[in-house]
N, C-alpha and C positions, 0 to 999 in steps of 0.2 A: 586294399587295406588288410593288414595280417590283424588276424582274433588271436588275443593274447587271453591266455590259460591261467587263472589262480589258483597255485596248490594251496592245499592246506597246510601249515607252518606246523608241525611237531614241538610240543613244549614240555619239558619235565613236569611231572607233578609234582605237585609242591609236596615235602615229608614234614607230615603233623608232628609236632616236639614229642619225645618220649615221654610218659606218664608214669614208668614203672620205679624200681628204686635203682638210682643212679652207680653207677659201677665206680669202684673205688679205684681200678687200677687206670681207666679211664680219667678219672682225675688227677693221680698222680700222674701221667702223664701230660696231659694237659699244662698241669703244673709245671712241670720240669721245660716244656716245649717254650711255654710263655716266658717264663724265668731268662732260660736260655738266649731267645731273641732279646729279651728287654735289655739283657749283658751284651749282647751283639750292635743293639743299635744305639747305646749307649758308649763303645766302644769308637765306633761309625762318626758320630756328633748328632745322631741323631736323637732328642731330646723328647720332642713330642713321642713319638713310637717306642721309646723306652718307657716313658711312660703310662701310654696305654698299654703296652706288653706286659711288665711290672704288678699293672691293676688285676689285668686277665689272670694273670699268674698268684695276686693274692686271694681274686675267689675263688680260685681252683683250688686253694690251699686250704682254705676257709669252708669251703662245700667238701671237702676230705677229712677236716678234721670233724663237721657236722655228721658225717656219715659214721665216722668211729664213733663216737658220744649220742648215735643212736637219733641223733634227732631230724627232722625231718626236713626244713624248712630251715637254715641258719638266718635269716633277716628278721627272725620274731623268736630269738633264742633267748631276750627276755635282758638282753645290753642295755645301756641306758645312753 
C-alpha cells in the first residue's frame, strides 16, 4: 500500500479594506473603467452587465464628487 503525503495548501491572505482617505484619481478611474464596460456591454446586447457596470460606474462618480465636496461618507450626505 503507498502512504500518501498532505501538503499544506498555500492561500492568499485575505487584504483588510483600506481605512485611509480614498484617492481621487483611483476613482476617476474607476469611474471611466466602469462607464466604459457598461457602453461595451450594452453595445454587445448585454443588458444585465451594462447595468451593473453603469451602477459601479455611478458610485465611483458619486464617491468623487463626495471626495471634492470634502465629505466623508456620501450615503449620509443628508439626500432625502
Amino acid at each position: 500500500m503507498t502512504t500518501v503525503i498532505h501538503l499544506a495548501r498555500h492561500r492568499a491572505a485575505a487584504t483588510p479594506p483600506t481605512t485611509g482617505t480614498p484617492d481621487p484619481i483611483q476613482s476617476f478611474g474607476d469611474a471611466c473603467n466602469s462607464l466604459s464596460m457598461a457602453a461595451y456591454y450594452a453595445r454587445s446586447g448585454n443588458n444585465a452587465g451594462a447595468q451593473r457596470k453603469a451602477i459601479q460606474g455611478l458610485a465611483a462618480l458619486r464617491s468623487l464628487n463626495a471626495q471634492d465636496a470634502g465629505i466623508q461618507n456620501p450615503s449620509t450626505s443628508g439626500r432625502a
